[in-house]
C-alpha positions, 0 to 999 in steps of 0.5 A: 500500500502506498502511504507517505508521513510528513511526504517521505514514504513511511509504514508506521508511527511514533507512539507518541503521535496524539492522533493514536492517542486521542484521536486529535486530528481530521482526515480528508477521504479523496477519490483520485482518478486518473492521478488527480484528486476530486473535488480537491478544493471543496476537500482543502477547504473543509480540511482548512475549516476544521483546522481553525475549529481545532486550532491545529496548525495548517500549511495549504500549499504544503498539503496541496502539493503533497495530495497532487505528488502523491496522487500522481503516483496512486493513479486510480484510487482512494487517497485518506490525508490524516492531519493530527496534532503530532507528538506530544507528552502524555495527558490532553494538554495540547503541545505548544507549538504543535507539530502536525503530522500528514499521514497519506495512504493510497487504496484501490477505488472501492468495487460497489455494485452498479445496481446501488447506484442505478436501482437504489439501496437499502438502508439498516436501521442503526441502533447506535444514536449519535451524540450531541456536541456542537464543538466537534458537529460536522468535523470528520475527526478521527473518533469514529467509534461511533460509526464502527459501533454502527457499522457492526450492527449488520452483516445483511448484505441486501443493505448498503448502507445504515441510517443513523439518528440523534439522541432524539431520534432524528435523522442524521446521516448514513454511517458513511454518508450523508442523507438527502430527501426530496419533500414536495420538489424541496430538497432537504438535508438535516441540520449538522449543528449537533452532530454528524458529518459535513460531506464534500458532496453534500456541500456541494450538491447544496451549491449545485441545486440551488444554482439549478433553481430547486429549493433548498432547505437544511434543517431538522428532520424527524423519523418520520418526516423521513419516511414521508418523504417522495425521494430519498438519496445518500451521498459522498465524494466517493460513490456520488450518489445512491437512490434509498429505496427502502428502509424498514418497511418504507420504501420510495421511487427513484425520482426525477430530483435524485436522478438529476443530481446523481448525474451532476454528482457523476459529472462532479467525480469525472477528470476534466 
């Protein structure tokens, strides 16, 4: 596999690194093709944005050179950039100054079924509640025990993907992607404030359906709001997009909003 530390190859990590200590850092999930990153600049400006709300030293250039090199030499793929904190002594004081440490490993474009995204899937229904804190709602930082408890829920392979709720059960996500519906030619996403993951496709599918004159709305959301919705999609920078078809004993058509922004979102992950 190919992974890079600080932009020298490398295949392991100080034990001293807060990143496996704490989980103090983020990380960016960017499918690259035909040596390019996607959506590089909607990735680097999330990474930047979560770096100001954790106050973890951030060089863009320096980043953004490494992810093309390195990109260059994956070719086709998958390239996770881990930003941690660095090393530091052991107890949660922060190191001052910090170092940060750039963590790059390379993995084959995952294999779904073409039938996820052309006839739709089938969510699980998780248990596993998301909790509420607004300090780290929408970063994709490094604790995601939450979504490993999640994932672990299912081994049923007829669902691709599970539908994770708050504490109040709310709509969130998708273990792994992010939640759209379609209500009445509105396009609805919940609200990210408490918790769960701000996508990059999310972003940007919010930016392309209001540039396209559809309704936009990104709000709380309940169960069963959810289940009477007309059209239900999950997304992210590296499927695009699937239609939900069912959830429980729900179950919804592929409609003509999902199908427009599928399209667009396929555009989106294209090398141009």
């Amino acid at each position: 596999m190919l992974s890079w530390v600080d932009g020298q190859p490398a295949d392991g990590l100080p034990l001293a690194d807060r990143g496996l200590a704490y989980g103090d850092g983020l990380f960016e999930t960017i499918a690259v093709r035909q040596g390019r990153p996607t959506l590089f600049e909607a990735h680097l400006a999330r990474l930047s944005a979560g770096c100001v709300r954790l106050g973890l030293p951030y060089d863009e250039g320096l980043i953004k050179t490494e992810l093309q090199a390195f990109s260059t030499l994956l070719g086709e793929g998958v390239a996770k950039l881990i930003l941690t904190r660095g090393d530091g002594r052991r107890g949660y004081a922060a190191p001052q100054p910090a170092t940060p440490r750039r963590i790059l490993s390379g993995s084959p474009l995952p294999c779904y079924p073409e039938a996820h995204a052309e006839q739709g899937v089938r969510l699980f229904p998780c248990a596993t509640r998301l909790a509420e804190q607004p300090l780290l709602a929408g970063l994709k930082h490094l604790n995601r025990l939450e979504q490993v408890l999640a994932r672990s829920e299912w081994s049923d392979e007829r669902c691709a993907e599970g539908l994770m709720r708050d504490s109040q059960g709310r709509a969130i996500e998708a273990v792994f992607s992010n939640l759209f519906l379609v209500s009445k030619e509105a396009l609805l996403t919940p609200s990210l404030e408490r918790c769960g993951v701000a996508g990059v496709m999310r972003s940007v599918l919010l930016e392309q359906a209001a540039a396209l004159g559809v309704a936009v709305a990104v709000r709380d959301i309940s169960y069963a709001e959810l289940l009477a919705a007309d059209e239900v999609f999950v997304c992210n920078s590296v499927y695009g997009i699937w239609p939900v078809r069912h959830l429980e004993q729900q179950s919804w058509p592929v409609g003509p909003v999902t199908r427009k922004l599928q399209s667009i979102a396929r555009t989106l992950l294209e090398v141009r």
